[in-house]
C-alpha positions in Angstrom: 0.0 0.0 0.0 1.4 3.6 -0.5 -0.1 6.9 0.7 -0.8 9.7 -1.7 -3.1 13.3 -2.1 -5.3 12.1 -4.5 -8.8 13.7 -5.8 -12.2 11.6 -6.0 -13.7 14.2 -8.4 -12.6 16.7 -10.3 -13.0 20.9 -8.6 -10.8 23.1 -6.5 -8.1 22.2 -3.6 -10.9 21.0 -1.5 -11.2 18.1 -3.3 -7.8 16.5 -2.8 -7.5 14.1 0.8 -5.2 11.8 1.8 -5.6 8.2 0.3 -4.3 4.4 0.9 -4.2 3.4 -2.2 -2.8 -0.1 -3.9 0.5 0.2 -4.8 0.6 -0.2 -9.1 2.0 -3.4 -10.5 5.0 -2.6 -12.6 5.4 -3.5 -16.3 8.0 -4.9 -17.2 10.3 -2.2 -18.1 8.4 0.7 -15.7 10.6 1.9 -12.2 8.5 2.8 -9.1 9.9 5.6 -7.5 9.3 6.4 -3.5 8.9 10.0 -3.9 10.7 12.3 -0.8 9.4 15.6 -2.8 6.8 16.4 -4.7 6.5 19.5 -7.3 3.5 21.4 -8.1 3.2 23.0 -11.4 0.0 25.4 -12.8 -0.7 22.6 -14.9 -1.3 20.0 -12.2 -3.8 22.5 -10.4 -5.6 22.9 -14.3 -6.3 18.9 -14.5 -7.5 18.7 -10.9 -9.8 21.8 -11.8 -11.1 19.4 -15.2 -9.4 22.6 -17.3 -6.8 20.1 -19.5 -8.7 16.8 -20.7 -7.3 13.6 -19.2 -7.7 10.4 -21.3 -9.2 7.5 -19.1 -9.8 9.6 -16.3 -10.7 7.3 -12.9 -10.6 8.1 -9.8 -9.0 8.8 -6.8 -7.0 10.6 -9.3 -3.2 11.2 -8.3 -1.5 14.4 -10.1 1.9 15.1 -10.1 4.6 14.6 -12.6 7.7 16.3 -11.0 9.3 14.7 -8.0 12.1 12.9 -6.7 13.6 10.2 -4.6 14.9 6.2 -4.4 14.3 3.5 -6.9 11.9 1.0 -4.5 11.1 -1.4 -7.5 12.1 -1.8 -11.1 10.2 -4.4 -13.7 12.0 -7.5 -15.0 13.4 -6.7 -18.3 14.3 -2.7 -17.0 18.6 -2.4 -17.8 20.0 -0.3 -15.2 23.1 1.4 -16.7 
């Protein structure tokens, strides 16, 4: 299990919460990261707000594409240099 904000519908800051959600199965070349910190960009506040379209949207929804921290899995075929 891993903890993240997440959204269950789409609308302002009030609509993120903290959520226990199932840690995602890798594939087989994929690396799960264990983020330490998290960026926020304009853009991440414009898909929680439903203002840039998301292609098979389900929630809870997790945003955030800018981050860092350790390697905690890597998929069977992934080639670390």
């Amino acid at each position: 299990m891993m903890r993240a904000a997440a959204c269950d519908r789409l609308g302002g800051p009030d609509v993120l919460s903290l959520h226990r959600l199932k840690t995602p199965e890798l594939d087989a070349v994929e690396v799960l990261i264990q983020i330490d910190t998290g960026g926020v960009g304009i853009w991440d506040a414009e898909m929680r707000a439903g203002e840039i379209p998301l292609e098979g949207l389900t929630f809870p929804l997790v945003l955030g594409t800018d981050g860092s921290g350790r390697v905690a899995a890597m998929g069977h075929e992934h080639v670390y240099p």
